[in-house]
C-alpha positions in Angstrom: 11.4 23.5 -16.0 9.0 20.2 -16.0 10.3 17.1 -14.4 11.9 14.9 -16.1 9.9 11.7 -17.0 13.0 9.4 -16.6 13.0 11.1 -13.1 9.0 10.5 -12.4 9.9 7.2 -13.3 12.8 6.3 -11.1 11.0 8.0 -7.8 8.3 5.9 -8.6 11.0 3.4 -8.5 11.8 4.3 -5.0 8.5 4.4 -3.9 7.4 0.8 -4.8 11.4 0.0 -3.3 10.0 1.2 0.1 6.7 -0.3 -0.2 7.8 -3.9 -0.9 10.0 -2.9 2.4 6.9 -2.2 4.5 5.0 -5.4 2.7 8.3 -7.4 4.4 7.7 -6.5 7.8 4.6 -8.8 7.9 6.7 -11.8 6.6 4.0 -12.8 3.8 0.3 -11.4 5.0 -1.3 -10.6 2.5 -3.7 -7.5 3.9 0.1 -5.8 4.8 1.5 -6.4 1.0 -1.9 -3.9 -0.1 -1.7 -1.8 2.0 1.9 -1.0 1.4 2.1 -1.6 -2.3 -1.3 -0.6 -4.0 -0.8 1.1 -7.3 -3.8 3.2 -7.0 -1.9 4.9 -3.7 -0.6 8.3 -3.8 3.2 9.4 -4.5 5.2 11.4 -2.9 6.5 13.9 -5.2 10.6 14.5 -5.5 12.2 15.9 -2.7 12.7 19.7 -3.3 10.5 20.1 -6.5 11.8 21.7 -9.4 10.8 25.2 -8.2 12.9 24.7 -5.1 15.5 23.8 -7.2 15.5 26.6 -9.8 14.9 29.1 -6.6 18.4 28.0 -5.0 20.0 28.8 -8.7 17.8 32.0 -8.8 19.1 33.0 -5.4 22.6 32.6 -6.0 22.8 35.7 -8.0 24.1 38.1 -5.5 28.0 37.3 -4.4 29.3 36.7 -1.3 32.3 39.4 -0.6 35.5 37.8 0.8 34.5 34.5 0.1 34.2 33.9 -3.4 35.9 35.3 -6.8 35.2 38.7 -7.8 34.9 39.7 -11.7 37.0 41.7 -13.2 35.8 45.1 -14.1 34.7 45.0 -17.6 33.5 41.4 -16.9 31.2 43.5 -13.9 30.3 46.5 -15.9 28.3 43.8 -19.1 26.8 41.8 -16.0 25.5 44.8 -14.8 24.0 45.6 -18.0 22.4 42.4 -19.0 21.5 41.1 -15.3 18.0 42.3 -15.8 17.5 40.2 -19.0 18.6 36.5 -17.5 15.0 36.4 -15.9 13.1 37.8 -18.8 15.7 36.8 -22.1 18.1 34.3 -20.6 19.1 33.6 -24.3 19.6 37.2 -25.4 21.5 37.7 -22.4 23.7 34.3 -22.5 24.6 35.5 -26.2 25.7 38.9 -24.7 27.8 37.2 -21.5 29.8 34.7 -23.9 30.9 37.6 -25.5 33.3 37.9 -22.9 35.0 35.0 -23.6 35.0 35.3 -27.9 38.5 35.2 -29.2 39.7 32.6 -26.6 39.5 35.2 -23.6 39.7 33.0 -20.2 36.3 34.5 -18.4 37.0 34.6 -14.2 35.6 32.1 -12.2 32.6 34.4 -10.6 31.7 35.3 -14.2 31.9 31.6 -15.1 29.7 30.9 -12.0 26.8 33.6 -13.7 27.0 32.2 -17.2 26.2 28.7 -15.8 23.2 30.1 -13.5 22.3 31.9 -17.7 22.7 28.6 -19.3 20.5 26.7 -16.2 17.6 29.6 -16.6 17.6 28.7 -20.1 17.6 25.2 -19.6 20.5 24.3 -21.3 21.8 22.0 -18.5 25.5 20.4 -20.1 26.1 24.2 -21.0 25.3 24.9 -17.4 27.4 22.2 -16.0 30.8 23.2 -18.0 30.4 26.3 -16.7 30.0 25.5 -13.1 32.9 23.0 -13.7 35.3 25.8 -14.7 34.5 27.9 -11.9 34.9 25.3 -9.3 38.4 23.7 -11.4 39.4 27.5 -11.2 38.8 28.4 -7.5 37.7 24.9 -5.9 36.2 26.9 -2.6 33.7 28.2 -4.7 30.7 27.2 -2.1 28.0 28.4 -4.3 29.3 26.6 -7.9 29.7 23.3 -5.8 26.0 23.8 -4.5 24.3 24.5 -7.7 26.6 21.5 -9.5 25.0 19.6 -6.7 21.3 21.1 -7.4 21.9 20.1 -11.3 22.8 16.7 -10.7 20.4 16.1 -8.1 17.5 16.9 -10.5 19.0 15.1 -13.6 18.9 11.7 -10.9 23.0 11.6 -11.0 23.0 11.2 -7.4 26.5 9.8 -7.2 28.0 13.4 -8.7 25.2 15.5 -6.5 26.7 13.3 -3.2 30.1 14.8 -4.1 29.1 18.3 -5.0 26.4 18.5 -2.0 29.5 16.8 -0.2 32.3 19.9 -0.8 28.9 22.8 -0.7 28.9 21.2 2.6 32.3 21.3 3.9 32.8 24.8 2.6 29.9 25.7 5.0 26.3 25.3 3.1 24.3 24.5 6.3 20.7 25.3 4.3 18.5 22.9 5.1 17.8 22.0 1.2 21.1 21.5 0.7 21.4 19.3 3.4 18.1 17.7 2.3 19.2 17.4 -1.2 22.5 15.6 -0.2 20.6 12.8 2.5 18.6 12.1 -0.6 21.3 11.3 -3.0 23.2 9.5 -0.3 19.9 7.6 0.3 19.7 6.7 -3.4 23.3 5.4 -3.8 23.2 2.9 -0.5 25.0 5.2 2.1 22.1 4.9 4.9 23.8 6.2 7.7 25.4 9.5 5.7 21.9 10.2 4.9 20.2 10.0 8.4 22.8 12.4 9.5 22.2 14.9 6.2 18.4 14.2 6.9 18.9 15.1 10.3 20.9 18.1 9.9 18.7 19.2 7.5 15.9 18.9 9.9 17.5 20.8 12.8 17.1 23.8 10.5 13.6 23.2 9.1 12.1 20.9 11.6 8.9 21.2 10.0 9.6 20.5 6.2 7.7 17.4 4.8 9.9 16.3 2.1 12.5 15.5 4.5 10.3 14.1 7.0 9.2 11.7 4.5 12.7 10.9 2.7 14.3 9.8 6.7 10.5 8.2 7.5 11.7 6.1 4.0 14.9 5.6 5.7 13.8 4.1 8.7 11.4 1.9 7.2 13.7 1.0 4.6 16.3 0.3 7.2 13.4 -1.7 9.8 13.5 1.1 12.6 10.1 0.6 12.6 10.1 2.3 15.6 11.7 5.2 14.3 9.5 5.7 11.4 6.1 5.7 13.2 6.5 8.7 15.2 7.6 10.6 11.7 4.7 9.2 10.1 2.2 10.8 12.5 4.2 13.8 12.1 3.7 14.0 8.6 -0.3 13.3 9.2 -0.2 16.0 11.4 1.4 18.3 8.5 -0.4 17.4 5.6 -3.5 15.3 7.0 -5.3 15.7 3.3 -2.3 13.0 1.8 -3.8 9.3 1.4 -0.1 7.9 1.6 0.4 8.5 5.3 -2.5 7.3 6.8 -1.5 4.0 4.5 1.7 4.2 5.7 0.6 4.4 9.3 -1.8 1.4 9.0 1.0 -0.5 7.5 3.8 0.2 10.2 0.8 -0.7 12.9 -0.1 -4.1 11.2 3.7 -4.6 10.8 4.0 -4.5 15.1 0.9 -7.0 15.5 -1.5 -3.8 16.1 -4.1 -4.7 14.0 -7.2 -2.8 15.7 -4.8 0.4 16.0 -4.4 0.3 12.0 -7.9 -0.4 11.9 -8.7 2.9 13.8 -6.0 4.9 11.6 -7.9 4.1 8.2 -11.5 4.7 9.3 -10.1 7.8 10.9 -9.1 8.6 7.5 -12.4 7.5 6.2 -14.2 9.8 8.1 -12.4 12.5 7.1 -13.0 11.5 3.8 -9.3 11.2 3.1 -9.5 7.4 1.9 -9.0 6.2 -1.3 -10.7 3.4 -2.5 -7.6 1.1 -2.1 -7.8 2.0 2.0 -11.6 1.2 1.8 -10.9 -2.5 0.8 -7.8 -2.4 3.2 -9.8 -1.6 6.2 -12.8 -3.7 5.0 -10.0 -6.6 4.8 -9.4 -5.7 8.4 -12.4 -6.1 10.1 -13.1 -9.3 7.8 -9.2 -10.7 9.5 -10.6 -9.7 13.0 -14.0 -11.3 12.8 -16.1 -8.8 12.9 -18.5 -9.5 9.6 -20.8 -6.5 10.7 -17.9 -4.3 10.2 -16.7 -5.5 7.6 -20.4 -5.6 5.3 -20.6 -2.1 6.4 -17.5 -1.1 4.7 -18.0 -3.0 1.3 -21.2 -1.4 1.1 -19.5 1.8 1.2 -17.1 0.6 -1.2 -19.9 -1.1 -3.7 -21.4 2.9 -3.7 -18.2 4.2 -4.5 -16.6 1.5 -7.2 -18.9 -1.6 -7.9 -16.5 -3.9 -9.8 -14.2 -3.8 -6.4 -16.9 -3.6 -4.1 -18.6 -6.8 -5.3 -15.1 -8.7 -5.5 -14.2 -7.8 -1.9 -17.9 -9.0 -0.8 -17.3 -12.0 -2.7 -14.0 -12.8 -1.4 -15.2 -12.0 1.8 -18.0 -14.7 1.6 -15.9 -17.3 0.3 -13.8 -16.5 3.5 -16.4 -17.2 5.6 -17.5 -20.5 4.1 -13.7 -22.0 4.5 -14.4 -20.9 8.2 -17.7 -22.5 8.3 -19.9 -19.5 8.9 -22.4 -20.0 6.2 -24.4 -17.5 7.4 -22.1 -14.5 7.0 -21.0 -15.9 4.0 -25.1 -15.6 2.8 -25.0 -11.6 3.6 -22.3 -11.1 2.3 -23.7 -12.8 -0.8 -27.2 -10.8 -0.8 -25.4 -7.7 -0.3 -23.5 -8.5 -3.5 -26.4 -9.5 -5.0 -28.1 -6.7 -5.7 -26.0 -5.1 -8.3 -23.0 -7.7 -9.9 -21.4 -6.4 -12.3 -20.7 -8.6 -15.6 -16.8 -8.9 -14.5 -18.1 -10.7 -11.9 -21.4 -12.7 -12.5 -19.1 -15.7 -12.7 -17.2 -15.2 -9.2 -20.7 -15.0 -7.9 -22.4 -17.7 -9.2 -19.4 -20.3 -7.8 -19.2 -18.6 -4.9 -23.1 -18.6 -4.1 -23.1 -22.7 -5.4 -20.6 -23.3 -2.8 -22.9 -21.8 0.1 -25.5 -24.0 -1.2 -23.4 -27.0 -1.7 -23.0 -26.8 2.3 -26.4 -26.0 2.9 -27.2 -29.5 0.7 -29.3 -27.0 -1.8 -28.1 -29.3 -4.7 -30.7 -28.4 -7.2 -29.5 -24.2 -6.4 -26.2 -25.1 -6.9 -26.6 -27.0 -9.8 -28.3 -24.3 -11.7 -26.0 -21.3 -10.4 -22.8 -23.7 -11.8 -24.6 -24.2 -15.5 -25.5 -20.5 -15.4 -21.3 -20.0 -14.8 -20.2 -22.7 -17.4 -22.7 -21.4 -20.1 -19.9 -18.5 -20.1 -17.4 -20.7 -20.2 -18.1 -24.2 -21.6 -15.4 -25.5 -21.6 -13.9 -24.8 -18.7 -12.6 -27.9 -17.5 -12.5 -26.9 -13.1 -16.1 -25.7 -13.5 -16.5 -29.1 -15.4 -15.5 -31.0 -12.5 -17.1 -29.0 -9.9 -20.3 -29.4 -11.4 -19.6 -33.0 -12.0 -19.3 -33.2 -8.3 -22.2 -31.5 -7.4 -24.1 -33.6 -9.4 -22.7 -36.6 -8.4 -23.0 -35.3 -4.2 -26.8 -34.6 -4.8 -27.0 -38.2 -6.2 -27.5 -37.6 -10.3 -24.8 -40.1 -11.0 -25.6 -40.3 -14.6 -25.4 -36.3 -15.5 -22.5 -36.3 -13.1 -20.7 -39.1 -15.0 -21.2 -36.7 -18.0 -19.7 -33.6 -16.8 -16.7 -35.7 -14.9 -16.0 -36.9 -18.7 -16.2 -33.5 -20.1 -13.5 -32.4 -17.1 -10.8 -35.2 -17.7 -10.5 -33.8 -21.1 -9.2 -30.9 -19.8 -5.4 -30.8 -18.3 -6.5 -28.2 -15.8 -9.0 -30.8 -14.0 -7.7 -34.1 -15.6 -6.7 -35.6 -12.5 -9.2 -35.1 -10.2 -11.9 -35.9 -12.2 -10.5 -39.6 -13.0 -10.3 -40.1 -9.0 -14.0 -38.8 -9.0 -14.9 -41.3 -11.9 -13.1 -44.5 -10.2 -15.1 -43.4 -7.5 -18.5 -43.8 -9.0 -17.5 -46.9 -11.0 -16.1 -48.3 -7.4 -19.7 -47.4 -6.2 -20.7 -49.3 -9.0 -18.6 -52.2 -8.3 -17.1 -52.1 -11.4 -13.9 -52.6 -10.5 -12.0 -53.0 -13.7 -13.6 -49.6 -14.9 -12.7 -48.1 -11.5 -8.9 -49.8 -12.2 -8.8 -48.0 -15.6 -9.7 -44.4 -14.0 -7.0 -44.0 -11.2 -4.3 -45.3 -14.1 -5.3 -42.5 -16.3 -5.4 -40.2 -12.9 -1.5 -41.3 -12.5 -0.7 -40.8 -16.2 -1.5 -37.2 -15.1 0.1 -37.1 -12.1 2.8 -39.8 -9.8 1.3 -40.7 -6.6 3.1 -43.5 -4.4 -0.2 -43.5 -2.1 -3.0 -43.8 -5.4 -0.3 -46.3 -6.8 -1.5 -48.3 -3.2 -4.7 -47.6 -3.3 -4.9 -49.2 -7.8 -3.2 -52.2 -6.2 -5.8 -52.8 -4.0 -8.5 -52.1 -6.1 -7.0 -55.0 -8.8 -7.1 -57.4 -5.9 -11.0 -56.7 -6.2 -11.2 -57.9 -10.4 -12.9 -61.2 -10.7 -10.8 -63.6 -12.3 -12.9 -63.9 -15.7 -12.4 -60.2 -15.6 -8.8 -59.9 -15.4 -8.4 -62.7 -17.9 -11.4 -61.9 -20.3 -10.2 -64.9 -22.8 -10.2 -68.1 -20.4 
């Protein structure tokens, strides 16, 4: 039977739940948060699939002798006949088993158990689950019913119902390793941590080796900050299914989450060279190398990544130049601009062309920066930070006039009001014109309450000629 969306949907759920629980352990960096929450990351599928699920049915059609209910005879002699169709014409077959009960006939609790097993092959689930009900209300040591109740709810998300059923399979002496996956699972789902690291673990004593609970305690731990814990289960997982993006990402993230940056670093090029990286772990370990100062690294990467998704690369290149100019090396910051260069795409010509006027506003290039900015605002005229900035530039490389201009333009706009009335008293204070400088920084705290600009417009009134503060005399 296909997965229920509303199932797809809630592991997702849980997925994201133990991401932002890995993005924690970093308290706030931002590289960590990625690498532990990035959309385009693989999931993890449900624990025991579907066809696990629909195998543990399958395989309960045999009976355990001196354990369970018997049939009766006649209720025997029709399963015999019809027990070849439930596989191939489970609703020709269910139509011939609720014969037994037509005229109000009270069916055992063994033949119950077979009609719900019908009605689950069919996939007629309620059906299914009345009929597993009966046989457990009728002989409540029915191991079997209370495991398949327990696989039912499990895959229709009712994990507080499959904890119980799982619960009593349990005591009655299921010791399978999906059952006792199955139930650490649920009990995950619904809070109880420590019932589920003892299913988990119970269920790994018998398969040591099987992923799905690997991964569901690895959740657990991190879940639960055993950090410690988790990492060891992580490599494990690596080790079993090296070809899954998700745990080399989740390695890198518990290793940045203990301070091990250059380990993490050596987990996703690992991955890289074994071509196993997504995109997303590109730009992680890219990010990494840019963290650690080491800009050779890091270019080397976002080249890579430019080859394999342009928009991204370009943005990461960018970023990582900006970076580098807050730091002060200019020069990185250039490479990492001419590497960018080359190819931009449309989505971000603008990015660049601030990005590449801010390296030549440090390098005093004012007539480069002043053409890379109206280049950018010809996009976006009137764009009232890109106002100011140019504004700025212009005024910095000494074109007070056109910068006068452009300042205007920008304390128009409520995204750039303020500062570009404290860059206007500043020119008319240059100026000397005090008055005009007077009537900027009150218009710059109409915008915004400063107690230190209130100071500073005091000061500046003690500077207004008489004849100027009293125009009439």
């Amino acid at each position: 039977m296909p997965v229920n969306p509303d199932a797809t949907m809630k592991m997702s759920q849980y997925r994201t739940r133990r991401r932002a629980a890995l993005r924690r352990l970093r308290g706030g960096t931002r590289l960590a948060a990625a690498l532990l929450l990035g959309p385009a990351a693989a999931r993890a599928s449900l624990p025991a699939a579907q066809a696990d699920q629909d195998r543990i049915i399958n395989d309960s059609a045999n009976f355990l002798t001196n354990r369970e209910p018997e049939m009766t005879a006649g209720e025997y002699a029709l399963y015999e006949k019809v027990v070849a169709l439930l596989k191939i014409q489970p609703d020709f077959a269910i139509q011939l088993l609720q014969g037994v009960t037509a005229g109000g006939a009270h069916a055992s609790p063994a033949f119950e158990f077979v009609l719900g097993n019908a009605e689950y092959q069919a996939g007629h689930r309620e059906e299914a689950e009345a009929d597993y009900r009966r046989a457990v209300e009728a002989f409540p040591d029915y191991q079997r019913a209370w495991t398949n109740l327990g696989v039912l709810y499990y895959g229709a998300q009712r994990y507080e119902e499959a904890v119980a059923a799982f619960g009593k399979a349990v005591e009655l002496g299921d010791a399978t390793a999906e059952t006792s996956g199955m139930l650490a699972y649920a009990l995950q789902r619904v809070g109880n941590s420590v019932g589920a690291e003892m299913a988990y673990l119970r269920a790994l004593s018998t398969a040591p080796d099987n992923p799905d609970w690997i991964d569901g305690l690895c959740g657990l731990y991190i879940e639960t900050r055993q950090y410690g814990r988790a990492e060891p289960l992580v490599r494990r997982l690596i080790q079993l299914q090296p070809g899954e993006p998700r745990h080399w990402q989740d390695l890198a993230g518990l290793l940045l989450s203990q301070n091990r940056p250059m380990e993490a670093i050596v987990v996703l090029e690992s991955a890289r060279a074994l071509g196993v990286a997504n995109d997303e772990m590109v730009v992680q370990l890219g990010d990494l190398y840019a963290q650690q100062n080491l800009p050779a690294e890091a270019l080397g990467v976002y080249r890579d990544l430019l080859k394999r998704d342009p928009t991204a690369g370009a943005k990461r290149l960018i970023g990582a130049a900006m970076a580098a100019l807050e730091e002060g090396r200019d020069a990185e910051a250039a490479e990492f601009l001419a590497t960018a260069a080359k190819d931009v795409p449309a989505d971000q010509r603008d990015a660049f062309l601030q990005t590449r006027a801010e390296l030549e506003v440090v390098r005093k290039e004012w007539g480069a920066a002043r053409r890379d900015l109206e280049a950018a605002l010809a996009a976006r005229p009137l764009y009232g930070p890109l106002l100011l900035r140019l504004g700025q530039v212009l005024k910095a490389g000494g074109s007070d006039t056109a910068a006068r201009e452009y300042l205007e333009a920008a304390a128009r706009s409520p995204a750039s009001a303020y500062r570009a009335h404290l860059e206007l008293a500043d020119l008319e204070l240059r100026a000397r014109h005090y008055r005009l400088c007077a009537d900027e920084l009150e218009q710059a705290l109409a915008v915004e309450k400063s107690p230190a600009l209130q100071a500073y417009l005091e000061k500046i009134r003690n500077l207004i000629p008489n004849h100027e503060d009293n125009p009439q005399e």
